[in-house]
Structure formats: structure tokens, C-alpha cells
N, C-alpha and C positions, 0 to 999 in steps of 0.2 A: 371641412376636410378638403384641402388643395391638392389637385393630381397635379404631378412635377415629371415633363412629357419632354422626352429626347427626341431627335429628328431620326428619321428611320436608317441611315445612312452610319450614324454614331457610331463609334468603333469603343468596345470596353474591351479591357485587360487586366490582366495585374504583370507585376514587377519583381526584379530579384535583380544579384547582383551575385559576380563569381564567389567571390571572399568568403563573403556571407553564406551560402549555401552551397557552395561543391563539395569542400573537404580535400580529401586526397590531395593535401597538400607535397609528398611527399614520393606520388604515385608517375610513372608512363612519362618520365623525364620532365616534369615539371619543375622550372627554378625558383628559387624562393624569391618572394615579394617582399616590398618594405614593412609588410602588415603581419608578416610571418616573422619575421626581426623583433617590429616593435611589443607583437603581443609578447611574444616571450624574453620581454625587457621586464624584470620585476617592477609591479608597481604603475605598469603604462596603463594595464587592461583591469578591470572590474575580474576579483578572485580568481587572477592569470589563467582566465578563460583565452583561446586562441581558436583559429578557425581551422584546425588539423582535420578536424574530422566536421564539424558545423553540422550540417542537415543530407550530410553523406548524397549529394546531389549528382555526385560523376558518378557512383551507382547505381542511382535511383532516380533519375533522369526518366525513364516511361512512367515509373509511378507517377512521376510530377508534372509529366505531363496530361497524362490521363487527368488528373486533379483541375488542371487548366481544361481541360477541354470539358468535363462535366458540369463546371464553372458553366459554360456557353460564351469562354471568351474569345472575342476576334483577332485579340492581339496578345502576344507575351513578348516584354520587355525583359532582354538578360543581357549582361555584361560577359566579355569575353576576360579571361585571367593572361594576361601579357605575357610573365612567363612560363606560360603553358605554353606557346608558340612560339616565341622567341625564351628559352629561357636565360642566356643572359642581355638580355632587350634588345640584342642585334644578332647579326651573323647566322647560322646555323638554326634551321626551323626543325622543331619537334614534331614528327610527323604525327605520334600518337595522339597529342594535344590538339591537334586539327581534325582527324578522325573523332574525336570527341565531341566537337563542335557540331561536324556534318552529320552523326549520329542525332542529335538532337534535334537540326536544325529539320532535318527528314522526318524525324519524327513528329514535329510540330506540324511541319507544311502537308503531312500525310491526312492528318487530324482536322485540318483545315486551317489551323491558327498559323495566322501574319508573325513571324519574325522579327520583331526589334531589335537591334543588336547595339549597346554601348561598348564602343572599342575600349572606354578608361573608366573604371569606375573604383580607382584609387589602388589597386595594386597592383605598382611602379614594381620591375624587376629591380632586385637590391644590386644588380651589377651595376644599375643605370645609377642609383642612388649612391653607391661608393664612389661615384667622378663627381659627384657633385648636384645628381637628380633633376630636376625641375630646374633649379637656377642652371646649370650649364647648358647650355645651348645645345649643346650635341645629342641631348636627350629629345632636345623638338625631331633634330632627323630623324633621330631611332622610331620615335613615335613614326613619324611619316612613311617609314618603311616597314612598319609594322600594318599602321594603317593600308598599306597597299598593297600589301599582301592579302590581308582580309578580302577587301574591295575585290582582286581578283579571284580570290580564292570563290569567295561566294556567291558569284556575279550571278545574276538570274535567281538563288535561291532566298536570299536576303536582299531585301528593298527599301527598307528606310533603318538606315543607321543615325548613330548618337556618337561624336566626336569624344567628347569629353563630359561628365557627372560633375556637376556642383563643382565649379572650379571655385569658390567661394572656400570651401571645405577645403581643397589641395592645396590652398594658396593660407589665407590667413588664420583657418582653424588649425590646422596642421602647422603651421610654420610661422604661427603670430604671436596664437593663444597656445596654441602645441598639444591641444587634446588629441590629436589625431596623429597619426604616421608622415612624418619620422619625427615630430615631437620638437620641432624647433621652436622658439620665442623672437623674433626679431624681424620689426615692422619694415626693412629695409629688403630683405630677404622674401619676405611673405608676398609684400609689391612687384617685386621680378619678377616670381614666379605665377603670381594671377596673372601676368603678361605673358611670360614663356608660354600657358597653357594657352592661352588666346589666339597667340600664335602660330602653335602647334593645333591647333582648333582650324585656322586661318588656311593653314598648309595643307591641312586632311583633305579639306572639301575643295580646294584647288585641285590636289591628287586623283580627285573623286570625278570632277569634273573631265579633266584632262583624259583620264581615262576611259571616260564615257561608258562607265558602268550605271544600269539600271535602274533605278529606283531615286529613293527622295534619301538627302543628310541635314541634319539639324546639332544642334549642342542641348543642351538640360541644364541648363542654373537653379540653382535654388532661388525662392523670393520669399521675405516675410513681412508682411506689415507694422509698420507704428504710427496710430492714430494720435495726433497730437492733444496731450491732455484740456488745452486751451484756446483760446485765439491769440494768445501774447504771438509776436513774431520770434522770442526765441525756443518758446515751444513747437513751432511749427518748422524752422529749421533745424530742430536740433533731431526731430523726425524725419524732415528730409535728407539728415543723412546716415541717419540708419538703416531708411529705406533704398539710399542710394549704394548702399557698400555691398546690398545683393545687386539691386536692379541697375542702376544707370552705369556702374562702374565696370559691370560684364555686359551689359548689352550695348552703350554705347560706341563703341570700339566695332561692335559685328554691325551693327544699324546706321553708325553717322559716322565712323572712320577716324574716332577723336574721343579721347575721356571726356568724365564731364569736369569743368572746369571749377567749378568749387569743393569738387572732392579734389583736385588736385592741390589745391590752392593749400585744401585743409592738412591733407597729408604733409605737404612741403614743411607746415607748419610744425610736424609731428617727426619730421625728420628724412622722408620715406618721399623718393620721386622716382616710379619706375623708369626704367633703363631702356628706352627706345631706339632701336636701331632705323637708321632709313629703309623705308619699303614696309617695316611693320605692318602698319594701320590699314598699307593697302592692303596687304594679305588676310588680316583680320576680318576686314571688313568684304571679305567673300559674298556673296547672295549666298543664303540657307532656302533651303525647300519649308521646312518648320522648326519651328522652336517646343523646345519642351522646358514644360513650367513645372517647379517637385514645389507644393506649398504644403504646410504643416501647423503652423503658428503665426500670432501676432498679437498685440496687447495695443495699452496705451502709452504713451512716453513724452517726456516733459523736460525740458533745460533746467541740468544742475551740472555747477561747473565743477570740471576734474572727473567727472563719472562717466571711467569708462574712453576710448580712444574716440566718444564724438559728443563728450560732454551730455549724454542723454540717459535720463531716469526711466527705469520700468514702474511704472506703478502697480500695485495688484487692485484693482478693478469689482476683485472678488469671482472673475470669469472662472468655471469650473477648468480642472487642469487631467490632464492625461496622466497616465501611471505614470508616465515618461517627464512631470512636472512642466510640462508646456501649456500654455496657459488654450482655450481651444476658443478661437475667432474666427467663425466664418466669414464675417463682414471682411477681415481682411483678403479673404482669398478673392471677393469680388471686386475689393476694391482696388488691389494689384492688378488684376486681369485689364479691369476697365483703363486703367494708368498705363498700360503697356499699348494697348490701343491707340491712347491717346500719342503716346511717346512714339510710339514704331511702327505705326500704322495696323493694317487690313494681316499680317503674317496667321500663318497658319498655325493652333496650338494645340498641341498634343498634352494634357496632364499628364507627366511621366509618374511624379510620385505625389501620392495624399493618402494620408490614415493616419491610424490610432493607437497609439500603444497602449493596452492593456492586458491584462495579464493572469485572464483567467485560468483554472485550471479545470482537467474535465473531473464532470459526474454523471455517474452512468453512463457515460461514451458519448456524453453531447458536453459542447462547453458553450454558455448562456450569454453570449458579450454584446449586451443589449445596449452598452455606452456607444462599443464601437457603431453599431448600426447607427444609435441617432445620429453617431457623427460625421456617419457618412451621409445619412438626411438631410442636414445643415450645410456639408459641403458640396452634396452633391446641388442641394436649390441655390447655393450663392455661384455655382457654378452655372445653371442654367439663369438666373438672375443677370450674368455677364454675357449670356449668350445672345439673349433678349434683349441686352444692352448693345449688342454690335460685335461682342468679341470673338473672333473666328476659329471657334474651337471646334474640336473636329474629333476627339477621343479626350478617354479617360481611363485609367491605369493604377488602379489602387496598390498601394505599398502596405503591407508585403503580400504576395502569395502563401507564406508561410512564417512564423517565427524561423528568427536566425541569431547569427552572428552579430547582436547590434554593437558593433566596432569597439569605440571604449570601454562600453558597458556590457560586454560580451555576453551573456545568455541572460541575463538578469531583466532585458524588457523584452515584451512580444508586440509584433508591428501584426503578423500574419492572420487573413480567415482562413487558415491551416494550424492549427498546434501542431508542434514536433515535440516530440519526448525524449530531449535528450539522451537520456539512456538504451532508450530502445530503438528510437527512430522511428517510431510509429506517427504514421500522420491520422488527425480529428480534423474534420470539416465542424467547422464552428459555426454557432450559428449567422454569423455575418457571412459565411461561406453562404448558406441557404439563402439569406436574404437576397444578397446580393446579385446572386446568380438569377433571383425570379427578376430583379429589375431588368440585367440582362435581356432575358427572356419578354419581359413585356415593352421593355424601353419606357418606362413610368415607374411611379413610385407613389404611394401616397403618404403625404403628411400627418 
């Protein structure tokens, strides 16, 4: 039996996201979002589930945090809702929708837990999205003025913000493949706007700088792994750029001031060459304080031509899979980690998101999700695994705090060591809540 031992310093949390759990979509001058649009598009969202009411979080904000704090967490990651403070992305601030915030943000810091605050965590006000969203440029300012209002607004009581969430997701899930808000197809489009987000990303923390407000800013990308099924050389690039369309393609631009050069090459090929203005890259390519990594998945994959925008096969391996059908690799979460290291040096890493979806239900008042635990087992030793490797990880922040709104698939997976019961809104500490919280508590784990 191996003890799996954290440095006494380690900051644990969990995460959420506005969308997903506030609600009161409708409540205290809040504008509608592109998420608020697209769920009630027949047909976008899983059993036209929408986040109107979600996990009723703008009411129930001290319960949820109380939940956090019983946890023994140091930090809570939440997203802020855009048009709740601006609600049509510029102009005129909703003052109740900042009261909202400060309400929270007090109540966290009362409790003792650290504040993370993601300014974009994908619900763009539909005002911004009717001129043209993400592709039009005028929407980086809004962002910037939205962002800096924050910034000041919070100076002192919030200290390490998040720029942008998985621009991967705003950029080609949403506007390539189109599962996501606002549901576009078009690899031309998808490309500008992973750019525009980059550099609206680029501007924030200039903003941030310039203003000389407190604390640390970072951005959060997604990462996933694909282990090449082979040594053949088209197996192994046809992995590196799977793995490059999370990692090198968003980080390179923040880290070396420049894409990477065979994704570009590849894209051109595919028809798609983002739209570069001069000064860009500089902006991008801003110093961050930390990066946050959200890992979830990865598999093995293998060169078959036409399969897919990078010519690259999923194999099934047989690795067991999530409710959520993601197949579960630890190995890749260390082996991303170590690969970022190697690519972008010594940077400081926050895990903003890792868990599990499944999908138990309670009995007798306790709900038994003994998967999730291993899985947090597995991830949490390939995360220590990286850390012993050199990688300068500094927290860990499991996803979710609670079942929610999971976007597409609106209530139908649970991420949360919280059940919410839909109908009543009642929260269950599950038992990956108890577990969890003793690691917490002891900063170990055993195997």
C-alpha cells in the first residue's frame, strides 16, 4: 500500500462555473447569454434542458458555500456570468449583478477560502453575439472593459483571476464542430475566433498589469492526451496533432509569441489560416503569473487518412470509460503535465478542472461513487507522479463542486461530490465529498 503525500503548502478546491450553477437567469437585470439562446434552440441541448434555474446558486450561494468550506477547501474556483454586469456586454453596469458577486466573494473570504474568479467561462452576452460575437473584434474591447472593471471592482478582495476557460471549447467545439454555443460549423471562423479569444486573453492581463491591481492572472485551457498506438512515424504525428489542437496551439502564442508551425501549415491545408493583425502576438504573448490546466481524458490514436480534421483514429484500448463515455487515462494527465514543462518551462500550475462523471443516485441519504474516488486516486498519483517529475504544480481543484448544468447534455451527467436533486434542490455530500475532504485534511491518500 503506497502513501501519495502533497507538500504542506498545496492549495485544494473545487470549481463551478456561472451558467452551470447560478440560475436566475432571468432575475436583478441580468442579460441573456448565447447559452440562454442556444439551450432553448430545439434540439441544441439534451431534453431542452436550459440553465434557468440549474442549481438555483444566486439563492443559495451560503449553502454552497458552507459545502466548500466543510469540504476544508483553500480555494473555490467560479466564473463570473458577463451579462450580469454588463448585460448587454458593454455600456451600462448592473449594479445588482455586482452585489451578487461581492455577496459571495465576502462570504467566501469570511470562511477563509481563496477566491478564483474566471471572467469567461463561455456565457458571451447575446448583445455581443448579434454583431458578430467572438469573430468581431469589438467584442475583444468589450471583454477588456468588462475585464476592467472586475479588476477594479475587486482589487484587494480577489487575487488570482482566469482570463478565459478552455478557449479550445469557444473556439472550435462551438464554432467548428458546433456542439456548443452558438452552434456554428466552419473551420475558418472557429480559427479567428481561438485568436480573438487569445487576444482578448492578451489584453486582459495587460489591463491587469497596467492597472496594478493585486494579485496573480492566468488563462485555463483544456489538455488531452493521445498516445500513439505505434512507433510508425505517421502514428506519432498524427497524435501530435491532436495533442497540439489543445496544447501547443493555445499555449504557444501566450509562451513563444508564434503558433506552432505545423499546425499551421496543417490547417492552411484544410482551408483555415487565422487572421492576424500586427501587434497581436505581442499582446498575447503577455507574462501570466499561472496557468491552469482542466484534464479529463485521453486514449490511444493512430494514422487513418480522412479520419477526422487531423487524419487521426481513436482506438478502444478496452480503458474503462466514464458515465460521460470518456475513456479514463491517467497516464495522460502526467504525461501532458511533464510535455508542458518540457515546452514552457518552470510556469506555475493550478489544475483548475479534473473529475468524473457519474451518476449515482442517493440511497438512504448517502450516494456510494466509489468510481469517482478511484478516479480521483489515479489522477490525483499521476498528478503527484508530475510533480516529482519537476512539474510546478502548486493546487488542485476538482470539477465539479456539485452536479449541474453539463452544457449540451444538460442535466443528464453528474461531474459533482455534491448531488443536486433537480426538483428540489436539495444537496447530498457524496461520498467522494467525504473522501476527498479527509485528503484535504491530511494532505495524503492512500493507495
Amino acid at each position: 500500500m503506497a502513501i501519495i503525500q502533497f507538500p504542506k503548502d498545496f492549495k485544494w478546491g473545487a470549481a463551478t462555473a456561472s451558467y452551470q450553477i447560478e440560475g436566475a437567469t432571468n432575475e436583478d437585470g441580468r442579460g441573456v447569454s448565447i447559452w440562454d439562446t442556444f439551450s432553448k434552440t430545439p434540439g441544441k441541448v439534451h431534453n431542452g434542458d436550459t440553465g434557468d434555474v440549474a442549481c438555483d446558486s444566486y439563492h443559495r450561494y451560503e449553502e454552497d458555500v458552507k459545502l466548500i468550506h466543510d469540504l476544508g477547501a483553500d480555494v473555490y474556483r467560479f466564473s463570473v456570468a458577463w451579462p450580469r454586469i454588463f448585460p448587454n456586454g458593454t455600456g451600462e453596469v448592473n449594479q445588482k449583478g455586482v452585489d451578487y458577486y461581492h455577496k459571495l466573494v465576502d462570504s467566501l473570504l469570511e470562511k477563509g477560502i481563496e477566491p478564483m474568479c474566471t471572467l469567461y467561462h463561455w456565457d458571451l452576452p447575446q448583445a455581443l453575439q448579434d454583431k458578430g460575437g467572438w469573430d468581431n473584434r469589438e467584442t475583444i474591447e468589450a471583454f477588456v472593459q468588462y475585464a476592467d472593471f472586475m479588476f477594479k471592482e475587486f482589487d484587494g478582495k480577489i487575487k488570482k483571476w482566469i482570463t478565459v476557460n478552455e478557449p479550445w471549447c469557444s473556439s472550435f467545439l462551438s464554432n467548428y464542430i458546433g456542439e456548443h454555443a452558438p452552434g456554428n460549423q466552419n473551420l475558418q471562423l472557429a480559427t479567428d475566433i481561438a485568436h480573438h479569444l487569445l487576444v482578448a486573453h492578451g489584453r486582459a492581463v495587460k489591463q491587469f498589469r497596467d492597472s496594478n491591481i493585486e494579485g496573480e492572472i492566468g488563462y485555463a485551457p483544456n489538455v488531452t492526451w493521445f498516445e500513439p498506438y505505434s512507433t510508425k512515424q505517421q502514428d506519432i504525428e498524427a497524435c501530435n496533432r491532436g495533442n497540439a489542437w489543445n496544447l501547443e496551439w493555445f499555449f504557444d502564442p501566450v509562451f513563444k509569441g508564434s503558433y506552432p508551425s505545423f499546425m499551421v501549415d496543417w490547417f492552411k491545408e484544410k482551408g483555415a489560416t487565422p487572421t492576424i493583425l500586427d501587434g497581436d502576438l505581442e499582446i498575447i504573448s503577455q507574462p501570466i503569473d499561472f496557468l491552469g490546466i482542466n484534464y479529463y481524458t485521453g486514449n490511444v490514436g493512430r494514422y487513418k487518412e480522412n479520419e477526422g480534421l487531423f487524419d487521426l483514429e481513436n482506438i478502444d484500448m478496452g480503458y474503462d470509460k466514464t458515465d460521460i463515455d470518456w475513456f479514463i487515462y491517467p497516464e495522460g494527465f502526467y504525461k501532458v503535465l511533464v510535455k508542458i514543462k518540457d515546452l514552457y518551462g518552470n510556469v506555475p500550475i493550478y489544475i483548475t478542472e479534473n473529475g468524473a462523471c457519474y451518476n449515482e443516485e442517493p440511497e438512504n441519504g448517502e450516494v456510494a461513487d466509489h468510481k469517482r474516488i478511484d478516479y480521483l486516486k489515479t489522477h490525483l498519483t499521476a498528478l503527484k507522479r508530475s510533480m516529482d517529475s519537476g512539474v510546478n504544480v502548486k493546487g488542485f481543484l476538482y470539477w465539479s463542486l456539485m452536479d449541474n448544468f453539463e452544457w449540451a447534455l444538460g442535466y443528464s451527467m453528474r461531474f459533482g461530490i455534491v448531488h443536486v436533486n433537480y426538483e428540489t434542490l436539495e444537496r447530498t455530500k457524496k461520498d467522494s465529498y467525504h473522501w476527498f475532504g479527509e485528503t484535504i485534511q491530511n494532505g495524503e491518500f492512500t493507495l
